[in-house]
C-alpha positions in Angstrom: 156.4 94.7 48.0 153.7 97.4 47.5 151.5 97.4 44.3 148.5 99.0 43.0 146.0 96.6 41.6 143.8 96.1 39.6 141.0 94.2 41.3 138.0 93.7 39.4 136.4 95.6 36.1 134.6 97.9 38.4 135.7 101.9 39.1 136.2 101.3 42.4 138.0 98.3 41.4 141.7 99.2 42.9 144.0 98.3 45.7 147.3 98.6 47.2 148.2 95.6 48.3 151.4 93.9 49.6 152.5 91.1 47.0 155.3 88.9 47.1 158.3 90.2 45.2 159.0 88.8 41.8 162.2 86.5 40.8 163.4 87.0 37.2 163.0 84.1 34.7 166.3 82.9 33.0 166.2 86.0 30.2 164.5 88.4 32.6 165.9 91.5 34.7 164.7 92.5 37.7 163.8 96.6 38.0 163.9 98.3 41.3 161.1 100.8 39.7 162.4 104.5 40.1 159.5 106.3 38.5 156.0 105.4 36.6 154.1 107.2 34.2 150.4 107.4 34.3 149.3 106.9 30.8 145.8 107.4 29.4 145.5 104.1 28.7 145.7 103.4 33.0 142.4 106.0 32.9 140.7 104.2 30.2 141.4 100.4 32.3 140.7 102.1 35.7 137.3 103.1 34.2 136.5 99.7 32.6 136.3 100.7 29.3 140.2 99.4 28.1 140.4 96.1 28.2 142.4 94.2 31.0 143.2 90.5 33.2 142.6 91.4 36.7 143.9 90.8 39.4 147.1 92.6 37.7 149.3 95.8 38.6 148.9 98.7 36.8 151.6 100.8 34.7 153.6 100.5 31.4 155.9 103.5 31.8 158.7 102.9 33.2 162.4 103.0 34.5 164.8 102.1 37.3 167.4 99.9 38.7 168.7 96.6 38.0 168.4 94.5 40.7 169.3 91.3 39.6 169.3 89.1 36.4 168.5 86.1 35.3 170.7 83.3 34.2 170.7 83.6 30.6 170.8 87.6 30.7 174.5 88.6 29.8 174.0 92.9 29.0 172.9 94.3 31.9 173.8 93.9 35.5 172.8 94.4 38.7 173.0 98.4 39.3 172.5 99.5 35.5 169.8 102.1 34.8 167.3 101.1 32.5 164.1 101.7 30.6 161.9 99.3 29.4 159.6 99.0 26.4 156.7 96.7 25.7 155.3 94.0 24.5 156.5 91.7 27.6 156.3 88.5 25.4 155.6 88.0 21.8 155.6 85.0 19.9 158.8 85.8 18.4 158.2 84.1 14.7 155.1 85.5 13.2 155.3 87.8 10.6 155.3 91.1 12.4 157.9 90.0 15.3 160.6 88.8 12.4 159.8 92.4 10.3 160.7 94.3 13.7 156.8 95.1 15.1 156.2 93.5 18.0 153.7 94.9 18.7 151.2 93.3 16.0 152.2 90.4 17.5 149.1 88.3 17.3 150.1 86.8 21.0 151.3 89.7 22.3 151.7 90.4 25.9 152.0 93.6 27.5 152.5 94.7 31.3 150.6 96.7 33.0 147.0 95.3 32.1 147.4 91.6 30.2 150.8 91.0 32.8 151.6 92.8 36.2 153.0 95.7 35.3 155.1 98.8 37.1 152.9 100.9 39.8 154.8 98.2 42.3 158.3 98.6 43.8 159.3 95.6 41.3 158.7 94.3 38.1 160.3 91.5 36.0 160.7 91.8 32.2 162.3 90.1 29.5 166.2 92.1 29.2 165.6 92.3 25.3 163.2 95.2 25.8 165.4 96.9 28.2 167.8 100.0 27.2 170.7 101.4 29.4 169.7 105.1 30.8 172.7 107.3 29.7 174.5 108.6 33.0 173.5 112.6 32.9 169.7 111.6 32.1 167.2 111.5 34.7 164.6 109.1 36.0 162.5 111.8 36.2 163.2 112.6 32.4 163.1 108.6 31.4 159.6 108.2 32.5 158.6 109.5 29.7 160.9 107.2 27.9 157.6 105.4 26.2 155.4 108.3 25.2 158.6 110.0 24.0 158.8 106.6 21.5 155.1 106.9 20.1 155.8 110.2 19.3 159.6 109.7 17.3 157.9 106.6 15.8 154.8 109.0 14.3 156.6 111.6 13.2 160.1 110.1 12.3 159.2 106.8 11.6 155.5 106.8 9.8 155.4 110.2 8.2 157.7 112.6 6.8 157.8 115.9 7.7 159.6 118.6 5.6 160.8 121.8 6.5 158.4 124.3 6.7 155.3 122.3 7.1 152.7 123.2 8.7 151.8 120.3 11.6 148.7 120.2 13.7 148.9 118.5 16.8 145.3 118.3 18.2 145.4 117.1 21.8 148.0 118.4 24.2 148.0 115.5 26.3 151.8 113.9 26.9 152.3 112.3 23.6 150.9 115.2 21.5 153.0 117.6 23.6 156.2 115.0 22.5 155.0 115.1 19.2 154.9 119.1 18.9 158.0 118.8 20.4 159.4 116.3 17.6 157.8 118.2 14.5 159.6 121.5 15.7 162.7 119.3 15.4 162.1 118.5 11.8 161.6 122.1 10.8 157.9 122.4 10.5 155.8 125.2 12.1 153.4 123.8 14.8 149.9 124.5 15.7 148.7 122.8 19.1 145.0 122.7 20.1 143.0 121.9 23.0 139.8 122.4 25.3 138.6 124.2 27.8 140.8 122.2 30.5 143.6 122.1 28.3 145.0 125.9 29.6 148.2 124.7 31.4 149.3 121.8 28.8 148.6 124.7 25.6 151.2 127.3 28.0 153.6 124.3 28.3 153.4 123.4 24.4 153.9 127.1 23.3 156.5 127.1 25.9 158.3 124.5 24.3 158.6 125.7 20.8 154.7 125.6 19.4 154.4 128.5 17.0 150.5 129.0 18.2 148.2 127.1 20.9 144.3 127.3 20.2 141.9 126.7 22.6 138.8 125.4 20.7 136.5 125.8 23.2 136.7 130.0 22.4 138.9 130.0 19.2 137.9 129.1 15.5 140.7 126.5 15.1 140.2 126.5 11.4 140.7 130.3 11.4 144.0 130.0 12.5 145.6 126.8 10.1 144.3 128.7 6.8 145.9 131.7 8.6 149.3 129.9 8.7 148.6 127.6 6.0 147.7 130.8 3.2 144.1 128.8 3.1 145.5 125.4 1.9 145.0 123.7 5.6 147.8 122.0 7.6 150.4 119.6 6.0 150.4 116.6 8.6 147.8 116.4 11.4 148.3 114.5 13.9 144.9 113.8 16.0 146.6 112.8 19.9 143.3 113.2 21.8 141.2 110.2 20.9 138.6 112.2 20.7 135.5 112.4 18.2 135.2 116.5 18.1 139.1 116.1 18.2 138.7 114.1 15.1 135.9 115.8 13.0 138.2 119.2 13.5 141.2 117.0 12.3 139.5 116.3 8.8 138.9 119.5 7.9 142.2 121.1 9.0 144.3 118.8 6.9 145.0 119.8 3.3 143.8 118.1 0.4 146.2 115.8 -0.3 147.7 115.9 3.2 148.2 113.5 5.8 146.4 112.9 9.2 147.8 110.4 11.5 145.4 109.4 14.2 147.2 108.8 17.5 145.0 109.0 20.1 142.8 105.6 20.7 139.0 106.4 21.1 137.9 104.0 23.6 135.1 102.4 21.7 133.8 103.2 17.7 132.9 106.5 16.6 131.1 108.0 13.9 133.2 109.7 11.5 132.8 111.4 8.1 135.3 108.9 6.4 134.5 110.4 3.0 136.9 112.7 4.0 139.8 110.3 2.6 137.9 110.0 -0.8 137.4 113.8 -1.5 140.3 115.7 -0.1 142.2 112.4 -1.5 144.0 112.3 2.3 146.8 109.6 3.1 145.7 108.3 6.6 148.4 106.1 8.3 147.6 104.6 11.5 150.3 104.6 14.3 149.8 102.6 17.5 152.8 102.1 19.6 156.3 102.1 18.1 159.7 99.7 17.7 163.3 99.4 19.0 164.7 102.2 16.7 162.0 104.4 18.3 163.1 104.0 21.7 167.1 104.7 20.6 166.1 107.5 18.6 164.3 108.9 22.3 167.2 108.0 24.1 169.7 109.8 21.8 167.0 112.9 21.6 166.7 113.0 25.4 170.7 112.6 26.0 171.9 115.7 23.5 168.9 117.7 25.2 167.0 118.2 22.0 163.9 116.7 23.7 162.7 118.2 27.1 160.2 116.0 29.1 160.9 117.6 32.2 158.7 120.0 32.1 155.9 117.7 31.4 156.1 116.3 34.6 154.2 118.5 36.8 153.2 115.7 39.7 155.0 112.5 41.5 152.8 111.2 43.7 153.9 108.2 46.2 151.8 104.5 45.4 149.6 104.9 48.5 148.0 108.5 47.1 146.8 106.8 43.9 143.4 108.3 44.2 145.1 111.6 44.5 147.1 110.6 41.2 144.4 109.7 39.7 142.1 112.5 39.9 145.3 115.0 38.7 146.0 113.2 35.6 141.9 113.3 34.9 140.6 117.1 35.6 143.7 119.2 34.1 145.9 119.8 37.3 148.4 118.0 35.6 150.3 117.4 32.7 152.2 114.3 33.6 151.6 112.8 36.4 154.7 110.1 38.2 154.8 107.6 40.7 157.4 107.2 42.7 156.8 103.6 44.0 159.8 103.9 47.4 158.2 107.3 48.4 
């Protein structure tokens, strides 16, 4: 089968290579990848500067067929559309994997960069992180299956938001777009903000619902939240860009007394006025990934149509134009970029 990998820690470091095709363990299924997400996470290993194990495949977004199933695997069959979650393999009796976050798993492994993951034509993974596709929902749509999760767990699942809150999304990458999407859902008004390069993801997020888009890099962002906020700042902020200037905006925008939730991961420390906390007496809650309610909650939100991700998807790119792929997700041409691992 064809996969992209990850050869080295270098740049340049990538491959498409024909690997053998993988047989599912006992409690594994076997996908038949449809479509793959390029995550920002992919950017930050392809650069060097997100950890990884190579030689491994790329990808952690991800959906398709069931091809086969392992011995022990008794809810899905061969046929059944499906979407997968990480962590590939947790120890399964710390603290955090019997409260329901596997994710803090302390031996947690994930595809994608630790495991091979999905830029291939198959990947095997373990059938208890696998969900059934409902029939009238796309592949197209289910890509986003993951991002869609972060962004239920943050808002739905961290935080609280109220009806007529004012929310401040500040990055409209995928998940912050989701997120927008997911506070506008809960009744709050929405304020999205991004850069220079951000001009065709702040269209798409006032085209899905956003009650204003700012562009930093030529608006006063502050202007506008105590303009919607009666000069009390914004309710919930949710930072999505992993971003320093992101962040140092983000601190002053909340309220006193208001919550930011950083979501985006800043690929190495930053500096920070963390007094902020102290004086404006902020609640900060962290949010990293999400659990299995998240990804039934996206599934439900996707299937009644509440939740569009189609128009997020703006590319699909076949395996062997990965450079192409690349270079779309990184400069703005895209919102979401797809592969499509048979094209």
């Amino acid at each position: 089968m064809r996969a992209l990998v990850k050869t080295g820690g270098g740049d340049e470091d990538l491959e498409l290579r024909e690997l053998p095709e993988p047989s599912p363990d006992p409690d594994q299924v076997k996908l038949s990848i449809a479509a793959a997400g390029i995550c920002g996470t992919d950017i930050e290993i392809i650069k060097g500067t997100w950890p990884c194990r190579p030689p491994v495949v790329l990808g952690h977004e991800f959906c398709g067929t069931v091809a086969e199933v392992g011995s022990r695997v008794k809810r899905f069959k061969p046929g059944d559309r499906v979407v997968a979650a990480n962590p590939a393999k947790t120890c399964g009796m710390c603290y955090h994997c019997l409260a329901g976050n596997p994710f803090m798993c302390p031996e947690r492994v994930s595809v994608g960069y630790m495991i091979d993951g999905a830029f291939a034509e198959y990947l095997c993974i373990d059938a208890r992180q696998c969900h059934l596709i409902p029939t009238h929902v796309s592949f197209r749509e289910m890509a986003l299956g993951e991002p869609l999760s972060v962004a239920v767990h943050a808002v739905i699942e961290r935080t609280t938001v109220h009806a007529a809150d004012l929310v401040l999304v500040s990055g409209p990458g995928c998940v912050g777009l989701l997120t927008a999407q997911i506070a506008k859902l809960e009744g709050a008004t929405v304020i999205v903000a991004g850069i220079e390069k951000d001009e065709r993801r702040l269209a798409c997020a006032r085209e899905l619902g956003a009650d204003a888009v700012v562009n930093v890099s030529r608006e006063n962002l502050l202007d506008v939240v105590q303009d919607y906020s009666s000069g009390r700042g914004a309710d919930l902020v949710y930072e999505c860009a992993g971003s320093a200037a992101s962040l140092a905006n983000c601190w002053e925008a909340v309220r006193k007394e208001g919550t930011l939730v950083p979501l985006g991961v800043h690929p190495g420390p930053i500096q920070t006025d963390f007094n902020k906390i102290t004086l404006k007496e902020l609640r900060v809650i962290g949010c990293y990934s999400y659990v299995w309610t998240s990804w039934q909650r996206s599934i439900h939100l996707l299937a009644e149509g509440k939740v569009d991700t189609k128009k997020l998807v703006t590319h699909e790119f076949p395996l062997h134009q990965f450079r192409e792929a690349f270079r779309a997700t990184q400069d703005g041409t895209a919102i979401k970029v797809v592969f499509i691992p048979r094209l």
